[in-house]
Backbone as CSV, one residue per row, in Angstrom:
resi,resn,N_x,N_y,N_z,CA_x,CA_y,CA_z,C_x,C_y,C_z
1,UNK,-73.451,-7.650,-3.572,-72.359,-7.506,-2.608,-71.723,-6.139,-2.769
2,UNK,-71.510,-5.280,-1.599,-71.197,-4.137,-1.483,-69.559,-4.176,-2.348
3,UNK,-68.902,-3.246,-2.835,-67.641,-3.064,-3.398,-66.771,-2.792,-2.494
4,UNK,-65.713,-3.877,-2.234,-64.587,-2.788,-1.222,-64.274,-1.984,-1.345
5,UNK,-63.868,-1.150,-0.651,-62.700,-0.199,-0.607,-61.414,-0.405,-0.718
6,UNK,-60.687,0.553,-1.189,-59.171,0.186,-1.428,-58.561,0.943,-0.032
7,UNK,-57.675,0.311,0.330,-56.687,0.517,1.181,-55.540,1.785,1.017
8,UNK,-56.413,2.696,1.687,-55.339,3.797,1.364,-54.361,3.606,2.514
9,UNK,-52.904,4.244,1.793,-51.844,4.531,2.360,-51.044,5.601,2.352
10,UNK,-50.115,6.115,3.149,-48.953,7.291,2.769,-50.120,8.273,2.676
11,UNK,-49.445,9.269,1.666,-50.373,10.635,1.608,-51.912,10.563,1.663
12,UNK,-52.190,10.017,0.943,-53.926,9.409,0.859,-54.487,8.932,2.058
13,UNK,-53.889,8.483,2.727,-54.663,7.778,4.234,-53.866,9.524,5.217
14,UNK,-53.450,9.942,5.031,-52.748,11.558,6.286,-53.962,12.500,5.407
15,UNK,-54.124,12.387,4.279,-55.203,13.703,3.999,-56.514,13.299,4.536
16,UNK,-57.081,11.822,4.564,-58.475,11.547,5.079,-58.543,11.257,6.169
17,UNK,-57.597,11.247,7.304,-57.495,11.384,8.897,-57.499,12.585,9.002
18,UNK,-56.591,13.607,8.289,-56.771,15.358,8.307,-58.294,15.450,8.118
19,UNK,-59.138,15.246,7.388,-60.155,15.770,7.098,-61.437,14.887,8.211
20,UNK,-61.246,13.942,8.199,-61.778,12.901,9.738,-61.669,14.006,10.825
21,UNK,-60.388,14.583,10.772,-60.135,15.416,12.358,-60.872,16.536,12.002
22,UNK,-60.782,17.499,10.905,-61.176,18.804,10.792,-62.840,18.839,11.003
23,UNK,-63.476,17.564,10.882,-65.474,17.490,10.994,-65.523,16.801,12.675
24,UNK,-64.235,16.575,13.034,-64.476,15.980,14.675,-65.026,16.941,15.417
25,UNK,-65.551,17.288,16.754,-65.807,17.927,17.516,-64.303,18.236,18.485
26,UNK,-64.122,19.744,19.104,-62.665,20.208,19.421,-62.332,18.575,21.001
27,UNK,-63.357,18.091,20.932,-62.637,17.603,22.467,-62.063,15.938,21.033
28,UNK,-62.800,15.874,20.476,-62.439,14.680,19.824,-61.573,14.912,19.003
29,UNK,-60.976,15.841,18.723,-59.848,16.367,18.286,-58.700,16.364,18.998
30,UNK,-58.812,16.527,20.289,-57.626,16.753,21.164,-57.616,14.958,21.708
31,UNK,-58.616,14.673,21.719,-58.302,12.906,22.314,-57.643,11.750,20.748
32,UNK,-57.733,12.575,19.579,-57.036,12.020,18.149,-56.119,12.579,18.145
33,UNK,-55.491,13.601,18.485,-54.359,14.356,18.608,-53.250,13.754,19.693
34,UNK,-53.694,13.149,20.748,-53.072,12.757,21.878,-52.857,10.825,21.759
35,UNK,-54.329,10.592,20.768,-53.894,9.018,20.719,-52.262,9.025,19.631
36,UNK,-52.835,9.968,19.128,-51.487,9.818,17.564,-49.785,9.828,18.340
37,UNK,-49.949,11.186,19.214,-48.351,11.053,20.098,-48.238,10.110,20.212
38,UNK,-49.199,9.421,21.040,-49.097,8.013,22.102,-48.224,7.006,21.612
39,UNK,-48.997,6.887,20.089,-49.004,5.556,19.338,-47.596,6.075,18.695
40,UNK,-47.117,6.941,17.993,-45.986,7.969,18.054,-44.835,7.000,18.477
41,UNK,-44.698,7.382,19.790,-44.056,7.086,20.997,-43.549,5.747,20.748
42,UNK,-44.479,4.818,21.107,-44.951,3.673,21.306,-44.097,2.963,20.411
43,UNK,-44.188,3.629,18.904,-43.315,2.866,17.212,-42.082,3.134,17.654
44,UNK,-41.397,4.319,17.898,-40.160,5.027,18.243,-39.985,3.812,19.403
45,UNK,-40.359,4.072,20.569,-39.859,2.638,20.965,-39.413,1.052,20.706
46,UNK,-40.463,1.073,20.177,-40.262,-0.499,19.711,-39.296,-0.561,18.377
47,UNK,-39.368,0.533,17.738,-38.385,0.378,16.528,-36.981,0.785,17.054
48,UNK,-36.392,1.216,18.125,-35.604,1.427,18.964,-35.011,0.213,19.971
49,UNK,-35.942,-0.616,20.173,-35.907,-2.050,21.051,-35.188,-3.218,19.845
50,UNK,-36.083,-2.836,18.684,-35.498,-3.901,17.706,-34.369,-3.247,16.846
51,UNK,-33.923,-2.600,17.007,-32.111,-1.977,16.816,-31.037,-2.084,17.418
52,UNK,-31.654,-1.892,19.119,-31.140,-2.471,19.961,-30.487,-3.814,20.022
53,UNK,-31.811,-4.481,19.579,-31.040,-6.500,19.841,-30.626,-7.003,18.318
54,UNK,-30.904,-5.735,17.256,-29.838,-6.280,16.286,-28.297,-6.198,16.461
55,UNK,-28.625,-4.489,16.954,-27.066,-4.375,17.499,-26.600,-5.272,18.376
56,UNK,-27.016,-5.952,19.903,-26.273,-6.482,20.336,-25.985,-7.766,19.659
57,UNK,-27.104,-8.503,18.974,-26.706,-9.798,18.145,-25.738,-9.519,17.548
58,UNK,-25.475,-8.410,16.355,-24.027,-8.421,15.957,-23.214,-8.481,16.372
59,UNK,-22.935,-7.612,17.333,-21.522,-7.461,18.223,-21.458,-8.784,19.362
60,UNK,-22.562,-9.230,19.575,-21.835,-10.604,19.576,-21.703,-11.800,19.116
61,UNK,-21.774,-11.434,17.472,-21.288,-12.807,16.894,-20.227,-11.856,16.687
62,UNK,-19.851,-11.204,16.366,-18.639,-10.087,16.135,-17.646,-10.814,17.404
63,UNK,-17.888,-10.276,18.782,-17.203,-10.501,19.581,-17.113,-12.204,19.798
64,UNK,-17.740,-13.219,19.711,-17.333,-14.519,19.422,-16.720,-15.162,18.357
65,UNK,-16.439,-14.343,16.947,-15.475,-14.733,16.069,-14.354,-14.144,16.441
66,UNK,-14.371,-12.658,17.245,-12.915,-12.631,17.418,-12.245,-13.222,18.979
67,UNK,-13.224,-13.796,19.549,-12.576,-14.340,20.287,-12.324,-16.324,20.577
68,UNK,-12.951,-16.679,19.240,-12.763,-18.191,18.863,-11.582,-18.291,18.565
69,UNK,-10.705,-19.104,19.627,-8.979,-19.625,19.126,-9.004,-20.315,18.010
70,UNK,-8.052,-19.915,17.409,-7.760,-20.646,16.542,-7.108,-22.316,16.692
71,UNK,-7.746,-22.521,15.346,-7.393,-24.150,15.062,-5.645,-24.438,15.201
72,UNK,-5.495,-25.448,16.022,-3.554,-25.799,16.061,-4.101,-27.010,16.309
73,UNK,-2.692,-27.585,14.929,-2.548,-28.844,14.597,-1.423,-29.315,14.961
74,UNK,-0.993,-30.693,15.948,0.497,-31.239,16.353,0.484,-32.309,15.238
75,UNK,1.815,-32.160,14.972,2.342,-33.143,14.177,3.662,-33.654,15.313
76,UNK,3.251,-34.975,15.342,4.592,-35.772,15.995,5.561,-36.923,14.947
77,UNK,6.860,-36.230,15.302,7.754,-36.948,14.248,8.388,-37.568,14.585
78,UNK,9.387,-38.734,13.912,10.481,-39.016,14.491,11.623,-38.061,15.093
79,UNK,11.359,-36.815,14.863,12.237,-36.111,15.645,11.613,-34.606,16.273
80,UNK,10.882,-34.879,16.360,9.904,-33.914,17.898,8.388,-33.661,16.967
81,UNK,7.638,-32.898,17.511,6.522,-32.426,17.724,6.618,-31.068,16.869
82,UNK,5.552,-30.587,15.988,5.597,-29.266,15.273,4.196,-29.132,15.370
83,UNK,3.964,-28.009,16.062,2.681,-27.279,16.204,2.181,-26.016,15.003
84,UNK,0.962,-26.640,14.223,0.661,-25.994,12.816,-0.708,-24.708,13.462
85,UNK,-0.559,-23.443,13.764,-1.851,-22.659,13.834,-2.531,-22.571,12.053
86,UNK,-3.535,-22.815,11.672,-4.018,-22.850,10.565,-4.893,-21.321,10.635
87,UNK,-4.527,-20.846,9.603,-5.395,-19.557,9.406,-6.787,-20.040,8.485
88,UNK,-8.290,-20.520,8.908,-8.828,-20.663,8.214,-9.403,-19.281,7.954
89,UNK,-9.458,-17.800,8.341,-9.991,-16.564,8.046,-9.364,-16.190,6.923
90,UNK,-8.486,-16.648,6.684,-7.434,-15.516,5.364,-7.629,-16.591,4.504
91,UNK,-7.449,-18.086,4.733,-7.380,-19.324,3.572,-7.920,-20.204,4.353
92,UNK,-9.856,-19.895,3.679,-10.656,-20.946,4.211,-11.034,-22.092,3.189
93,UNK,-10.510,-22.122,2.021,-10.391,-22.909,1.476,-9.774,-24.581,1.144
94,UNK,-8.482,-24.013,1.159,-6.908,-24.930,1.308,-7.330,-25.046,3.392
95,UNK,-7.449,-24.206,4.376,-7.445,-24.681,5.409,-8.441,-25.622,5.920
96,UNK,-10.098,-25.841,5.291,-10.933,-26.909,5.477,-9.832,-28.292,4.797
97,UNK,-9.528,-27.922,3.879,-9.188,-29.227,2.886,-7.806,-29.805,3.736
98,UNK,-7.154,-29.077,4.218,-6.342,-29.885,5.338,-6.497,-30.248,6.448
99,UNK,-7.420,-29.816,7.388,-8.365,-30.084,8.062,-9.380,-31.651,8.093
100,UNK,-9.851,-31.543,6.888,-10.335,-32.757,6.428,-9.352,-33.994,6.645
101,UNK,-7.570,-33.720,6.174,-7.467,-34.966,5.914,-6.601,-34.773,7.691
102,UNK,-6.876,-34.208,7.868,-5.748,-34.174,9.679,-7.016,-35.179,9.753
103,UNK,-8.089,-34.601,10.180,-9.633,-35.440,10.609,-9.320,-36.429,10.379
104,UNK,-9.343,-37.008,8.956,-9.511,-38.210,8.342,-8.431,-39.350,8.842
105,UNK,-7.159,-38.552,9.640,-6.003,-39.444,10.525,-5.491,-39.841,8.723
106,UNK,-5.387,-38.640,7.672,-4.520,-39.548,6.915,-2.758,-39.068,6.452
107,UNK,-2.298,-37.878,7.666,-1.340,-38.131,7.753,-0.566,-38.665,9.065
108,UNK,-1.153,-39.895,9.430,-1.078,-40.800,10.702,0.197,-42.049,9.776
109,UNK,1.473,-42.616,9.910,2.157,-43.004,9.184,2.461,-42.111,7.786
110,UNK,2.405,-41.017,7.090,3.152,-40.397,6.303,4.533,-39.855,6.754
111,UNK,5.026,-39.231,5.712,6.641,-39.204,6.201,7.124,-37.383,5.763
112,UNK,7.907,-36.870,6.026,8.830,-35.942,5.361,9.534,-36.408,4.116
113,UNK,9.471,-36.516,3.489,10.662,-36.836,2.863,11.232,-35.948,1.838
114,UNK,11.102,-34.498,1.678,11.937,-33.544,1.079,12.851,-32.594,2.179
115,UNK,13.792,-32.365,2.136,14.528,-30.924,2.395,15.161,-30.446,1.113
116,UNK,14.630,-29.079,1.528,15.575,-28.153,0.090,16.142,-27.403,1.093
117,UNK,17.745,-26.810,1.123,18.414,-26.606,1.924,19.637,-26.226,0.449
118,UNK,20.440,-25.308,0.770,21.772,-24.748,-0.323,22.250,-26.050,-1.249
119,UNK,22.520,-26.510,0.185,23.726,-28.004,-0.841,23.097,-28.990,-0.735
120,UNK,21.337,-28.884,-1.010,20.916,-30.317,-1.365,19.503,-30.025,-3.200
121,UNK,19.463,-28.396,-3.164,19.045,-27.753,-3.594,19.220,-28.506,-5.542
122,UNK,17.988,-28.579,-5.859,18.229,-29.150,-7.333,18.213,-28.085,-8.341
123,UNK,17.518,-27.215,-7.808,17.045,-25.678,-8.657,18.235,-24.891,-7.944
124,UNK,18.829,-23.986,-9.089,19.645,-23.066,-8.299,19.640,-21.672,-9.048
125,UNK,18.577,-21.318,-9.622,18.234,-20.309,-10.696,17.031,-19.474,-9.430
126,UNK,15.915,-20.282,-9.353,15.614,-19.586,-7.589,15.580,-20.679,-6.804
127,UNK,16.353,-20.369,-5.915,16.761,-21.371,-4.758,15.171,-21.133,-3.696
128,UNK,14.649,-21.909,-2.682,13.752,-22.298,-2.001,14.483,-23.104,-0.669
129,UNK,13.843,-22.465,0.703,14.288,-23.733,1.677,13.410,-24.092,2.195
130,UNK,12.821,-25.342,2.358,11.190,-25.970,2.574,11.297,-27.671,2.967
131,UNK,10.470,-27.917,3.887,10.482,-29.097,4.307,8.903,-29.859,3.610
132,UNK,9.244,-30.517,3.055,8.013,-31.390,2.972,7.462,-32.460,3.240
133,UNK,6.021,-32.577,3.603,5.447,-33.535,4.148,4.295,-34.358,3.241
134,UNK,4.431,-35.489,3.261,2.955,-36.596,2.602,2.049,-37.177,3.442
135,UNK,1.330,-37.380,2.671,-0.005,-38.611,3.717,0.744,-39.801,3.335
136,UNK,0.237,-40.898,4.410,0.550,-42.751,4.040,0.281,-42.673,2.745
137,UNK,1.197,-43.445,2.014,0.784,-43.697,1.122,-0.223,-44.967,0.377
138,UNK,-1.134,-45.530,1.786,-1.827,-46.871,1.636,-2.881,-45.647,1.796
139,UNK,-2.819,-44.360,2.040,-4.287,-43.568,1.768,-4.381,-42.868,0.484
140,UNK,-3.284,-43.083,0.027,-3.316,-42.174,-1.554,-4.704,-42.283,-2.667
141,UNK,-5.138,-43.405,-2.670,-6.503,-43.931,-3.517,-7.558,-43.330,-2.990
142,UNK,-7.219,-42.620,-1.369,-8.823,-42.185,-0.578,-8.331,-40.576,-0.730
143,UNK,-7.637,-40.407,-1.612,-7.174,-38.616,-1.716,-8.743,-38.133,-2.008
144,UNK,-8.413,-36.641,-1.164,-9.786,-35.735,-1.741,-9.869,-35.047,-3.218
145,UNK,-10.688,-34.662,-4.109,-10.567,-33.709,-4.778,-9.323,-32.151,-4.704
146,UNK,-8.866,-32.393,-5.597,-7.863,-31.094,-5.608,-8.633,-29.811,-5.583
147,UNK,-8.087,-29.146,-5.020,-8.724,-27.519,-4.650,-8.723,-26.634,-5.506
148,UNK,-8.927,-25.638,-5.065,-9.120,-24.350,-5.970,-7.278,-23.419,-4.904
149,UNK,-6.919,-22.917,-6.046,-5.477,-22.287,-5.079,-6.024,-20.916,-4.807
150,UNK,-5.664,-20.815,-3.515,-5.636,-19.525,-2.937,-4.481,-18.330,-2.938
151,UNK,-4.932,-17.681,-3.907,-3.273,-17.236,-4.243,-3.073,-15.934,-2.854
152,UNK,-1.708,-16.074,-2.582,-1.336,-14.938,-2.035,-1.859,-13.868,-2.320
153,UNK,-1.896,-13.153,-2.976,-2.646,-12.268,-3.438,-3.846,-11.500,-3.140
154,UNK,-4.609,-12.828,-3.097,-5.776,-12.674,-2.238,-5.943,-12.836,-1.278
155,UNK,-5.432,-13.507,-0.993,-5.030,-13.739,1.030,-4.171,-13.045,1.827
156,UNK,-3.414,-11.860,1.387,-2.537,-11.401,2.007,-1.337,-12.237,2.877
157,UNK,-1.397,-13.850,2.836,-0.686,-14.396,3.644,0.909,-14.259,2.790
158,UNK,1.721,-14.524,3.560,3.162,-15.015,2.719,4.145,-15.582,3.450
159,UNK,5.284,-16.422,2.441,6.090,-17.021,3.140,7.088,-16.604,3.904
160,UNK,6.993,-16.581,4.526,7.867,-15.696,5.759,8.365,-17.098,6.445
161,UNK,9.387,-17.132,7.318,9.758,-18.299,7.993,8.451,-18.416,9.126
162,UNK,8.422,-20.554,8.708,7.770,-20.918,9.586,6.643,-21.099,8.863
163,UNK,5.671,-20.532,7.719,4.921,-20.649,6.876,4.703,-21.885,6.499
164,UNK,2.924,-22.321,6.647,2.867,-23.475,6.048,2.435,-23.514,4.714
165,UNK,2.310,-23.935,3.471,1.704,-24.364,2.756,1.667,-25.234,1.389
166,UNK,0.898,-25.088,0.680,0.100,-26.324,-0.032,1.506,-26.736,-1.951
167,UNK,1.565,-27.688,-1.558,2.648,-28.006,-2.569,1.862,-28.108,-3.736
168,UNK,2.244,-27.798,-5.332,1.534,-28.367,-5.861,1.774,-28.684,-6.959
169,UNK,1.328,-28.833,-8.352,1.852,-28.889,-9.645,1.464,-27.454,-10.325
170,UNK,0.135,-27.998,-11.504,-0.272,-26.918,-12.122,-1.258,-25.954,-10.948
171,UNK,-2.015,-24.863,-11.357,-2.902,-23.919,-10.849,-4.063,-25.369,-9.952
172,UNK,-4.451,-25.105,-9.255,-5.693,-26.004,-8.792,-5.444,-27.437,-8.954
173,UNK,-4.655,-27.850,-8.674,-3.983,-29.296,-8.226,-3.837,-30.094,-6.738
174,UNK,-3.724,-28.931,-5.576,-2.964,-29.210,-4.775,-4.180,-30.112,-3.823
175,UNK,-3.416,-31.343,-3.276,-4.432,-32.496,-2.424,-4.420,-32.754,-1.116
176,UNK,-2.807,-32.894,-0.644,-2.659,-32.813,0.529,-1.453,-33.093,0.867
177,UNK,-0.200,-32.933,0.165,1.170,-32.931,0.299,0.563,-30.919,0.357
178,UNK,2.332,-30.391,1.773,2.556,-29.189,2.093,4.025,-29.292,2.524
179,UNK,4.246,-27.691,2.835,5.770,-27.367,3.007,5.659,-26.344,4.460
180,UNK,6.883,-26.499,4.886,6.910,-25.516,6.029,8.206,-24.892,5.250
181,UNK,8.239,-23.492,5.314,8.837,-22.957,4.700,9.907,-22.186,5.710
182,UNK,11.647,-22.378,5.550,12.725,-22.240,6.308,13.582,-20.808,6.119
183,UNK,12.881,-19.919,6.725,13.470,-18.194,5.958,12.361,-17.666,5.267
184,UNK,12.218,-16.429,5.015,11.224,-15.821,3.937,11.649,-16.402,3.098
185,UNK,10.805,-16.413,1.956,10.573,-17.033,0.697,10.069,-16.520,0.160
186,UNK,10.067,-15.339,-0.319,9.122,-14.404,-1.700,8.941,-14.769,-2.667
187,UNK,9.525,-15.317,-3.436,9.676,-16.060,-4.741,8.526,-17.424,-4.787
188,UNK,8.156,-17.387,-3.406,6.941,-18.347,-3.689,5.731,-17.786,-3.646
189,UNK,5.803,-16.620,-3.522,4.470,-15.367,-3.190,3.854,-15.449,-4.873
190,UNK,2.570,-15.238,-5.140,2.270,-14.859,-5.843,3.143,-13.726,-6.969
191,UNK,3.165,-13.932,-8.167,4.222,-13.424,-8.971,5.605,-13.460,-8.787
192,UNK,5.912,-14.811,-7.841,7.267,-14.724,-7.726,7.818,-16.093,-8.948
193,UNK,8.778,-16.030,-8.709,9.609,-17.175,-9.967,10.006,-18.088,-9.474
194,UNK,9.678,-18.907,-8.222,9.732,-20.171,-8.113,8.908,-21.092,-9.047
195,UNK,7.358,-20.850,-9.163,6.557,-21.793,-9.944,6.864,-21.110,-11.317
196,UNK,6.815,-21.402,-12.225,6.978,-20.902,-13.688,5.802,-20.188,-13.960
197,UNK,4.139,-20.932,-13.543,3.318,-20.066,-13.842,3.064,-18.329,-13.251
198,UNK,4.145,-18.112,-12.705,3.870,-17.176,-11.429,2.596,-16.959,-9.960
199,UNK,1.966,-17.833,-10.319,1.009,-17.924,-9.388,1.636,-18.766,-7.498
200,UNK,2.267,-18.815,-7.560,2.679,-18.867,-5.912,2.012,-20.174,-5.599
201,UNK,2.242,-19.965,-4.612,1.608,-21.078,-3.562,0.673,-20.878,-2.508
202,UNK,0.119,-21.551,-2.178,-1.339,-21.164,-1.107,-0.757,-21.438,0.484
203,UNK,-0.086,-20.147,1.092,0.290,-20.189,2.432,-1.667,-20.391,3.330
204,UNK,-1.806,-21.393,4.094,-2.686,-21.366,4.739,-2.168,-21.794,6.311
205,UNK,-1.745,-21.547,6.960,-0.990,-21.697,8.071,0.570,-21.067,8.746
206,UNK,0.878,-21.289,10.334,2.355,-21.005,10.157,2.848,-21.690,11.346
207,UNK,3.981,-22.173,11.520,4.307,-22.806,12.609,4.628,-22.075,14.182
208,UNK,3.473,-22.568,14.631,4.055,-21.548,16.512,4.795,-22.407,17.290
209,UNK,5.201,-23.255,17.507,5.767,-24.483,18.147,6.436,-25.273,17.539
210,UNK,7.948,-25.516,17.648,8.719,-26.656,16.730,9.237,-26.246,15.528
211,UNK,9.809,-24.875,15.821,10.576,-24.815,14.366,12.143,-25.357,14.536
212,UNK,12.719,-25.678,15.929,13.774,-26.372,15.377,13.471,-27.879,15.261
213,UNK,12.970,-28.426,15.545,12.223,-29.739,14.719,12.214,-29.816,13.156
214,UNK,12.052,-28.396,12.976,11.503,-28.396,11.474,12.847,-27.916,10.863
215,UNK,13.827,-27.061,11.542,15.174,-27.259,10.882,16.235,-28.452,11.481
216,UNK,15.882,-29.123,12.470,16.520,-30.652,12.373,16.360,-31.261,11.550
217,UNK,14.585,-31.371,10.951,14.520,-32.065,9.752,14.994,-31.943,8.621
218,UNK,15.061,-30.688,8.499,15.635,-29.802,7.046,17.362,-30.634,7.217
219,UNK,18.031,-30.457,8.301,19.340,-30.945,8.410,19.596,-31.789,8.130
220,UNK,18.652,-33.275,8.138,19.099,-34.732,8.106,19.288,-34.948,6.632
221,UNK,20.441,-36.264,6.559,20.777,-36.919,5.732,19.906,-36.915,4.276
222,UNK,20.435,-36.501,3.209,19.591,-36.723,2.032,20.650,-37.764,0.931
223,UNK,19.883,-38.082,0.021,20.737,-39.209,-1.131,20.562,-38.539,-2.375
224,UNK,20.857,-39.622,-3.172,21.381,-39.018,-4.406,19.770,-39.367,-5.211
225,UNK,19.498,-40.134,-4.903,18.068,-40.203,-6.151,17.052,-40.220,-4.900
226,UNK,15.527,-40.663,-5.669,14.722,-40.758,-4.954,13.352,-39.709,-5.773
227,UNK,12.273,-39.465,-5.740,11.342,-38.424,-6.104,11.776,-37.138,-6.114
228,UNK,12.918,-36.715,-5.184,13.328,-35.105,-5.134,14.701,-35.390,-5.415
229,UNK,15.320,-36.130,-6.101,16.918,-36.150,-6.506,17.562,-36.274,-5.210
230,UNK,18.288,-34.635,-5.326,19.446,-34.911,-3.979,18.456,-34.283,-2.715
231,UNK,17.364,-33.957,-3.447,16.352,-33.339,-1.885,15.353,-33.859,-1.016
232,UNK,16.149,-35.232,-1.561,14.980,-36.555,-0.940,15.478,-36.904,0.314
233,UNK,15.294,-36.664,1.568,15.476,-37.224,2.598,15.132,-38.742,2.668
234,UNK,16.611,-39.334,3.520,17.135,-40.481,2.865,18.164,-41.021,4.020
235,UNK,17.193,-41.740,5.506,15.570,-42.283,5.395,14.753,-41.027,5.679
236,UNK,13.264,-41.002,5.018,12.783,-40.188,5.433,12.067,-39.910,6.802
237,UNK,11.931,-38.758,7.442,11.021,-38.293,8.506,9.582,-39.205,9.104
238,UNK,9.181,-40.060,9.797,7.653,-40.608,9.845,7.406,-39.990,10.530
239,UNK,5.725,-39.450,10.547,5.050,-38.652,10.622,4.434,-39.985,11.823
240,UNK,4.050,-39.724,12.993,3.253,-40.922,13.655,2.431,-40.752,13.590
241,UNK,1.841,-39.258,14.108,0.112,-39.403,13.970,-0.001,-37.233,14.127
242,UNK,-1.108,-37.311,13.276,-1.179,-35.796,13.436,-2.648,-35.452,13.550
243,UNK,-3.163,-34.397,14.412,-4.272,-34.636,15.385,-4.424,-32.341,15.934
244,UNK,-5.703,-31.972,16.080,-6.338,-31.101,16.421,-5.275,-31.217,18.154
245,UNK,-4.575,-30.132,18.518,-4.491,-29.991,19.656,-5.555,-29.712,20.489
């Protein structure tokens, strides 16, 4: 059996077409000279065609992420309607995981039941004004896994009035209790001194619709004990049903 040949390429295959052409005859020279433009041409095109429809594929998934509305969530209360825009681009983390439980209808019967407000305020070393909200508590046993926190920091988001986000204990705790936050609030930003650890809180949302809803709620009646002391709204807020606008 005869031995192959190896497959020349790059320099090695341009010096033995050079030397192919230099033993050609001059007309078979000029018809190898003219196929080469051709074929030339031909690559330049097509490698030009497929740049083309990469570029437009990008720019339009480009132009369909920036023009996909964003996710808004209604919450209806005993005392109006609060419309949540969720930033899942800046906090896609904490914003699937609330997402999930809106889906799941499991803050459908949960309640408000915190205001922090001056004179209901238990902390007064850094004061906070924030409304908070729970799931039913007949869904508490079907809670998801606690998250990973998205710190300000990395998200550039912050509490600014109207701000939603994720309540929690230690670092990577938080399940599905949140706050709408009443005034800026820096001190809940990453390195601020509301949490002791300095790590903040995970703003993933902000309210476009219903912020006096959300300071009616802050206004109502609070008691003397309860889970938040004097910041227990008392009766609390029911949540009827909260749902993807």
């Amino acid at each position: 059996m005869a031995s192959k040949q190896p497959l020349l390429t790059g320099p090695a295959a341009e010096a033995r077409l050079k030397t192919f052409i230099a033993k050609s005859s001059p007309a078979d020279q000029a018809r190898i000279r003219a196929a080469r433009r051709l074929l030339r041409r031909q690559l330049a095109g097509a490698c030009e065609m497929v740049l083309l429809v990469l570029i437009l594929a990008a720019s339009g998934a480009a132009a369909q992420g920036a023009t996909s509305p964003p996710v808004v969530v209604v919450f209806e209360t005993d005392k109006g309607s609060i419309e949540i825009e969720v930033d899942a681009q800046h906090a896609p983390v904490t914003a699937a995981n609330f997402l999930k439980y809106v889906d799941g209808r499991f803050y459908d019967g949960g309640v408000i039941n915190r205001a922090v407000r001056p004179d209901t305020t238990v902390r007064h070393d850094v004061e906070i004004q924030v409304i908070q909200f729970q799931i039913d508590r007949n869904r508490r046993r079907d809670e998801f896994p606690p998250i990973a926190l998205e710190r300000t920091s990395a998200t550039g988001l912050k509490h600014v009035d109207g701000a939603v986000s994720m309540a929690r204990n230690g670092p990577d705790t938080a399940t599905a209790s949140f706050s709408i936050v009443i005034g800026d609030q820096p001190e809940m930003d990453f390195a601020g001194k509301r949490n002791p650890d300095g790590q903040g809180f995970a703003v993933f949302g902000r309210v476009v619709r219903g912020m006096d809803v959300v300071k009616a709620i802050q206004a109502s009646p609070t008691g003397q004990s309860g889970p938040y002391r004097t910041e227990t709204l008392d009766p609390p807020i029911g949540v009827l049903k909260a749902y993807r606008k």
